[in-house]
N, C-alpha and C positions, 0 to 999 in steps of 0.2 A: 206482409213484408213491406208493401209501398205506406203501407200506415206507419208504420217504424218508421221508416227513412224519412218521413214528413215531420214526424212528430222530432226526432234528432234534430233535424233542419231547422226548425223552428225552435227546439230548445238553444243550440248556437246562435242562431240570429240574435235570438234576446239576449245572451251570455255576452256579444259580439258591442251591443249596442250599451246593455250594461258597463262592460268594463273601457268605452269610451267617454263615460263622465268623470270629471276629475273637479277636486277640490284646489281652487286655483291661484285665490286670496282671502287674505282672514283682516280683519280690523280688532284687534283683541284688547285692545288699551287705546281708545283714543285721548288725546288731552285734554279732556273735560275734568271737572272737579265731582264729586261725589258720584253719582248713578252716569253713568254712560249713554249716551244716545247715540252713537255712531257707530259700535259696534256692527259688524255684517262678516256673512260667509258670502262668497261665491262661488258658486258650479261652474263647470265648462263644459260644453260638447265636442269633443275634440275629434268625435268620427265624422264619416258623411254621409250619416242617416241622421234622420228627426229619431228624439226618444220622449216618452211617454213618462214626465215625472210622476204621474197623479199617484199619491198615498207616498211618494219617497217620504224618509223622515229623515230625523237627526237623532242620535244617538247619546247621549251622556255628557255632552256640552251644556244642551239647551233644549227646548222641549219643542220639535216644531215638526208637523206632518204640511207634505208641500200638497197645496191645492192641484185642482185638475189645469194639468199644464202639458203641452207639447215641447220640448227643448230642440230649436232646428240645430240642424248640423253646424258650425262653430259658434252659438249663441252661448247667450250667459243669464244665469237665474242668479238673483241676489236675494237672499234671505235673511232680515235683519231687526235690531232689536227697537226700533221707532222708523216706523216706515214715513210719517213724518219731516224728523231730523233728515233724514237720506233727501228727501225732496228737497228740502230747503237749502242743503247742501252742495249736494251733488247734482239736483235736478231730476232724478231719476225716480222712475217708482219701483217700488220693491215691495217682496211679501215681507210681512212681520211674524218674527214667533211668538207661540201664547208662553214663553215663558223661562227665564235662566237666564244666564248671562256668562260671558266668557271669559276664564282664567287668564288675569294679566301675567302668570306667571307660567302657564301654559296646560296645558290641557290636552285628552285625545277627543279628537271632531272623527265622527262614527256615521257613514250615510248608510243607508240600509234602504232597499227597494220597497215595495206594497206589499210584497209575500216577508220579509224581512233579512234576505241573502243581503250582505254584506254588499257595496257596488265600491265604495273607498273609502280612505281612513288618514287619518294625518293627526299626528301629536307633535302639536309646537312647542317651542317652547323659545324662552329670551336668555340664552345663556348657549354659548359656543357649542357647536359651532352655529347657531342662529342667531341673526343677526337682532343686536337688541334695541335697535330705534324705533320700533314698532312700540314699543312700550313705554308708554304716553308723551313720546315726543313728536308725534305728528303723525308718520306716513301710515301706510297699511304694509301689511307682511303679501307678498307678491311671488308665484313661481314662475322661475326662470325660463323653465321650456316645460309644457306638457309633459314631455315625451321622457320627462327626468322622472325621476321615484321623488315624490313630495312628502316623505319622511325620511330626505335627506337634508338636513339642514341650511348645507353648502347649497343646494338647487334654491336655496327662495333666498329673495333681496328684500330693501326697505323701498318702497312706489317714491319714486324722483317725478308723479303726476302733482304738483300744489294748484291749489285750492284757492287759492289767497285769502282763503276763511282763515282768520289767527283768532287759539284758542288757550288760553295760558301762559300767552304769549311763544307759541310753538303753532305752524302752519303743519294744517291738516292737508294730505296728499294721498291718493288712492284713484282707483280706476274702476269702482263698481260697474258692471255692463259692460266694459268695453276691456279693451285688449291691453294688456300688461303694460306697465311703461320701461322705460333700458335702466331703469333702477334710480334712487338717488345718490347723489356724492355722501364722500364720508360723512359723519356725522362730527361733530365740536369734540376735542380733546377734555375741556371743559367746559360746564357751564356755571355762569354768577346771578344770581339772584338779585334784583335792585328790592332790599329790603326797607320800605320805611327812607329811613337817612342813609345808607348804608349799602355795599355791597357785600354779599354775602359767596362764597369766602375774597377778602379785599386783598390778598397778593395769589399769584398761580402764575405752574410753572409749566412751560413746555415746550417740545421741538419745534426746529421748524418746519415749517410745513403744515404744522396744527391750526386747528382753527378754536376760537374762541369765542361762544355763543352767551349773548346779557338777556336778560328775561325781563319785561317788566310786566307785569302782572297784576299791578295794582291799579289803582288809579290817580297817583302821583306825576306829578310832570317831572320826567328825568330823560337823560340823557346818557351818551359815553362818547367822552371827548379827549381824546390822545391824539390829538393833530397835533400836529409839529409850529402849528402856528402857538398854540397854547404851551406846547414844552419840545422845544428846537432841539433838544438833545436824545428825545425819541429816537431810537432806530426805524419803525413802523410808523405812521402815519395813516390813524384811524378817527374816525368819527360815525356816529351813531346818526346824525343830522339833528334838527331843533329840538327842544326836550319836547316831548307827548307822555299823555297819559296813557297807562296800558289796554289793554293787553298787546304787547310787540316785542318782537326779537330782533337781534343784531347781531348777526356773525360776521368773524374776521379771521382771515388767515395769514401767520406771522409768518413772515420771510426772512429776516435778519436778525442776526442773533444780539443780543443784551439785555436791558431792565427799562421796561417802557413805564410810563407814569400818564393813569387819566387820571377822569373827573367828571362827578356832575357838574352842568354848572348852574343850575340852582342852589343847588345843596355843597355848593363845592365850602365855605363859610362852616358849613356845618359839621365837616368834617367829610366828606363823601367822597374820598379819593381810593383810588385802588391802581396797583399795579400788576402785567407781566412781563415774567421775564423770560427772555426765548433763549436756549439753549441751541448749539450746532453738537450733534450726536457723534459726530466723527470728529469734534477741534474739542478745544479747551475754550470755553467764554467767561469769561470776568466778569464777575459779581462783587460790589463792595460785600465786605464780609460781616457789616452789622445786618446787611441785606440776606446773603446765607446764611444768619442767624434765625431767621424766622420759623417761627413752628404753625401748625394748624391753629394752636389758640384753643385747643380743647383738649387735643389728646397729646400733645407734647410733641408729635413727629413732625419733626424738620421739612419741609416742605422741597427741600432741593437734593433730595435723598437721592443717588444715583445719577448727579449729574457731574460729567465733566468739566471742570472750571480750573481758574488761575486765582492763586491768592499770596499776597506779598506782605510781607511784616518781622519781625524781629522776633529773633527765639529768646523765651523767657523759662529759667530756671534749666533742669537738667532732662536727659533721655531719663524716661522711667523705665523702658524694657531696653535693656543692653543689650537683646541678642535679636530685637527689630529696632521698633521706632512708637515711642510714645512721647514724644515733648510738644511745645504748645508755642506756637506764632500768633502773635500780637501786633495791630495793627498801631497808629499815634492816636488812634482814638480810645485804645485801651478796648477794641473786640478782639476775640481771640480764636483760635480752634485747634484741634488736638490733632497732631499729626500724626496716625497710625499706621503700621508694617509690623508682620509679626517677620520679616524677614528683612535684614540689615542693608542696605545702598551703600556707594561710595561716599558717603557726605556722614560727618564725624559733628556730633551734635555739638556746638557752643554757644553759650550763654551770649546774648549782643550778635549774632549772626542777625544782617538783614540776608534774608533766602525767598527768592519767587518759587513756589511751588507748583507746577501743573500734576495733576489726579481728579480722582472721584471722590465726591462727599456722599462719608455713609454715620448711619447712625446707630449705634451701638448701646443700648439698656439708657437711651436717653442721651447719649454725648454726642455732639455734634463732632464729626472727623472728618478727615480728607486721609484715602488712601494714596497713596504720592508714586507717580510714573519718573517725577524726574525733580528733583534737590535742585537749585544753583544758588549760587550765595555771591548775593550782589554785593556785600561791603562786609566788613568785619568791627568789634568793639562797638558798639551802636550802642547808648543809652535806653536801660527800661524806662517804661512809660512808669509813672508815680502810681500806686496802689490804688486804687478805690477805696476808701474807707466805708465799711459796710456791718452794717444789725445781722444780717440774716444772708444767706447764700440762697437765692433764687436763680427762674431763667436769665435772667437778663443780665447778670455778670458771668454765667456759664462761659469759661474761656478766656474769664477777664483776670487781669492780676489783681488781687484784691488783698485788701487787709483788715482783720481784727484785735482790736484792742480790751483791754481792761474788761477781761474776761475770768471767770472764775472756774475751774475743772471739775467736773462733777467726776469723772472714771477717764483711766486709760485702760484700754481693751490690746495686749497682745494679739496678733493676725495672723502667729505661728511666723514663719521667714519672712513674711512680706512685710509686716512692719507692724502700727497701731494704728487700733481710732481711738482716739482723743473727743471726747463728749466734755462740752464745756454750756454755760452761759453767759451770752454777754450782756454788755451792759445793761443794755434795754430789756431785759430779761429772756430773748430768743435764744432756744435752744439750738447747737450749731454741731454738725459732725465734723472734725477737721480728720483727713487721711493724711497721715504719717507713710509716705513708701520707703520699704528698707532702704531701697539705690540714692533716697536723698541725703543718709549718712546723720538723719537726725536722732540721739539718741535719747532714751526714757527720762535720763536725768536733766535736759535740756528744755524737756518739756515741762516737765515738773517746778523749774524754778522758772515759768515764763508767766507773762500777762496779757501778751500779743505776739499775732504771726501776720505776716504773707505767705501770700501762695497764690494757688490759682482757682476760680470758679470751676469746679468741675459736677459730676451726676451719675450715681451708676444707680439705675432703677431697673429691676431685672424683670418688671410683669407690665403689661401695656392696664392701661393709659401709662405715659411714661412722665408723669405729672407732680412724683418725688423724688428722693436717693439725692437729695442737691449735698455736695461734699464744697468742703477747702482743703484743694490737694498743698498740704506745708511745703514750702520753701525755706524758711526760716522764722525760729520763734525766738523772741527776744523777750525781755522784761523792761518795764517802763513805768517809771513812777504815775501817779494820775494824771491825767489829763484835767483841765477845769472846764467845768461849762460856764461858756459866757451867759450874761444874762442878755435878755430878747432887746430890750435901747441897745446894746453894744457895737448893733450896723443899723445902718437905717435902710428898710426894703421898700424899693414906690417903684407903681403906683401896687398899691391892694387894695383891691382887685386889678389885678393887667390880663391885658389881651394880647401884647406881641412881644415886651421886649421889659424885663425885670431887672432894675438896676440895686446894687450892696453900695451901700458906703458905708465907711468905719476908720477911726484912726489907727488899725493895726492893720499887717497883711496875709491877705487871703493867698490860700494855693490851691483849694479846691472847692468847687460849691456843686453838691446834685441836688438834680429834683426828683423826691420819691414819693410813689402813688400813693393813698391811708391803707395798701395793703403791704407798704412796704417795698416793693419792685423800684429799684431806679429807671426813672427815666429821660435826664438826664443828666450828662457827666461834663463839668465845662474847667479847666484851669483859671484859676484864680487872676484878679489881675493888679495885683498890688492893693491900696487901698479903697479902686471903685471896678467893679465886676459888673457885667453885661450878661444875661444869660436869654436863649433866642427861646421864647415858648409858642409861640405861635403856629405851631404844628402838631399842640398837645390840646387833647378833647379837655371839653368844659368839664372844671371839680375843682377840689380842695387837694392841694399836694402840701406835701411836708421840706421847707428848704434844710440845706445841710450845706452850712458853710466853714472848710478847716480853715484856721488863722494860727499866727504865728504865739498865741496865747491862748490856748484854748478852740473847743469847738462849739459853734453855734448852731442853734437851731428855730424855726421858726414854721408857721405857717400861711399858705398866698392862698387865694380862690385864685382861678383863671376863666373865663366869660369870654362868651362867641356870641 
């Protein structure tokens, strides 16, 4: 009988001593590039007895049986994949496993004793609720208290211990050996890449309160310089300090709300500017609206998608949904956006309305919109801004009031009640969708004798990327004898090649001249100015663009290099 109770006794004790190790911090992603070297687990002892790790393993992580070890009462055993890397790091020595490496995307970490009873277990992972800075942006994955269940997500933090080791330009932070640190601060809303010449993505938006983290990572001298000494109109006032060569980061956290503008300024010459723009989450913030025009640059999506803003301009053409709100406010620059409500406000749509509008901008199978909280209508009769005359419907007149000419109909498409599309091409041989909506009152036969419309730049692309569907929603189509094209002597364009400032002369008058990319995209749109025109380039990357100048006899066209 006393051999029983001995032998219970002691099976507890071990059961006792057992279930006070815990799994306490993991490094599972460090910022290193290809193979890992900082990777580690850490043990705890979280009773107050010494325990006997000799022959503990690891389980299905990584392959590692722990040598003959005592663990004292609150010590800490580090097992890790370059015992190494850990010293020259962290200072500390560590055992190494012979083998495996650990899921940056998470994994179950499986300890098991000398006999192979289970002792603990923890499957992490980088996706809610676990916190996902551990995964390659620096710290280590850290538990909050012992005494929490460490397969509970919410129990472990990101190590707010740094290192001042920077590795990808992300500071590695962790606590191998030693006791947990009180976590670190949020992590960056985003982060920008100094790519080469270039920031990678070069406009971002977000709260305040966010922070915003630059990477450089190369070996480039760069910088990020948004001082207010450099651009006085900044709300923030940031700087990165002298340009260096990478690897280094540089966080910032915005406080006041608007559209801030850096710069490298090595590369700034080169083209190397970026901005943010801080939003207030509870106000409405003003954004110029060629500025809420912007998309990602790859996948079509508006970059200011769900934010609250203010935007002012002049209503062009009619309501297309009479039982909400679809019509389109245009600024005197000729950018525009769609103002949508599937449910109707006290505000009675007119043609020449100047109306400030506060809501949210959302985006719809590619349309840039504003859901609208509140209409006022600051003047009445206001003159439209003059068409854009345009080849092809792209992003960058999305919004805009545009017009094509001398156009030939290939089909009109009945839309059943809603109205037609009209498939034409124009001059230049671009194929063009124009949408016909029933409420604009234009009829088949209208169409049929035309050779030109306006209307508006609009986009209904119903599958992501949202990168096609570009429409001219008709306002009115007309018929117009030819147009002539002048020949290329008919303005004189100097200098060609220019770097800032491209001057027209000609003995007739201009009313409108863009610059378009050799992909066809405007970019930019300036009024004419009698017989000598100024147009500002100096903000456009080095190429070949196409000019396009309207005169009061014909249209011209030509093409400039521009050089940096």
């Amino acid at each position: 009988m006393r051999h029983i109770f001995y032998t219970l006794l002691l099976t507890l004790l071990a059961f006792e001593a057992q279930s006070q190790i815990v799994i306490n911090e993991i490094s599972y992603n460090p910022p290193e590039s290809g193979n890992d070297s900082l990777e580690y687990i850490e043990i705890y002892n979280a009773g107050n007895q010494p325990v006997d790790l000799t022959g503990y393993h690891i389980d299905g992580a990584v392959e590692d049986t722990f040598p003959t070890v005592q663990l004292a009462a609150g010590g800490y055993f580090v097992t890790a994949i370059n015992a190494g890397a850990m010293q020259s790091v962290f200072g500390i020595t560590t055992h190494q496993w012979s083998g495996g490496a650990l899921n940056n995307t998470g994994e179950s970490i499986i300890l098991l004793d000398a006999n192979g009873d289970l002792v603990d277990s923890v499957r992490y992972a980088d996706t809610d609720p676990w916190t996902s800075e551990p995964d390659g942006n620096g710290p280590s994955l850290e538990l909050i208290d012992v005494a929490l269940d460490n397969n509970d997500g919410t129990n472990w933090q990101f190590s707010g211990a740094g290192t001042g080791v920077v590795i990808n330009g992300n500071e590695v932070a962790g606590t191998p050996g030693a006791a947990n640190s009180s976590g670190g601060s949020s992590g960056p809303a985003v982060t920008v890449n100094l790519a080469d010449l270039s920031f990678e993505p070069p406009h971002v938006v977000v709260a305040i309160g966010d922070s915003v983290r630059w990477v450089n990572a190369g070996d480039q001298f760069h910088n990020v310089n948004g001082s207010k000494n450099t651009y006085p109109d900044n709300p923030d006032d940031f700087l990165s300090g002298a340009p260096e060569v990478g690897p280094w980061q540089f966080d910032f956290e915005f406080t006041n709300p608007g559209l801030n503008n850096y710069q490298c300024d090595p590369h700034v010459f080169q083209g190397m500017r970026g901005t943010v723009s801080v939003y207030d989450p509870n106000s409405y913030t003003e954004f110029p609206l060629q500025h809420l025009r912007l998309t990602d640059g790859v996948n079509g999506q508006h970059i200011f998608d769900g934010v609250p803003t203010t935007i002012t301009g002049t209503v062009h053409g009619i309501n297309f949904q009479p039982t909400g709100y679809s019509f389109y406010v245009i600024d005197d620059n000729n950018v525009g956006i769609n103002v949508f409500s599937f449910d109707p406000g006290a505000y009675v749509v007119n043609e020449g309305d100047e109306v400030i509008i506060n809501g949210v901008i959302d985006q719809f199978n590619g349309l840039l919109e504003i859901i609208p909280d509140e209409i006022t209508v600051l003047s009445t009769n206001n003159p439209l801004v003059s068409p854009t005359l345009i080849d092809r419907v792209t992003e960058s007149v999305e919004g805009s009031h545009i017009a094509l000419s001398l156009f030939t109909i290939d089909s009109i498409v009945a839309t059943g009640a809603t109205g037609f599309n009209v498939y034409v091409t124009g001059e230049q041989g671009d194929k063009v969708l124009i949408r016909v909506d029933s409420d604009s009152g234009i009829s088949e036969k209208q169409i049929q004798n035309s050779n030109a419309v306006r209307g508006i730049g609009t986009q209904f692309d119903n599958s992501f990327p949202f990168t096609g569907g570009y429409q001219l929603l008709a306002l009115e189509f007309t018929f117009i004898q030819g147009v002539p094209t002048l020949d290329e002597s008919s303005i004189l364009m100097s200098p060609n090649p220019v770097k800032d400032e491209l001057t027209l002369k000609t003995d007739f008058s201009i009313s409108d001249v863009g610059l378009y990319s050799m992909q066809g995209v405007q970019v930019v749109s300036a009024k004419g100015q009698g017989q000598e025109s100024t147009i500002d380039v100096s903000s456009l990357p080095a190429g070949v663009y196409v000019v396009h100048a309207v005169t009061n006899v014909g249209i011209w066209k030509s093409r400039v290099l521009i050089f940096r």
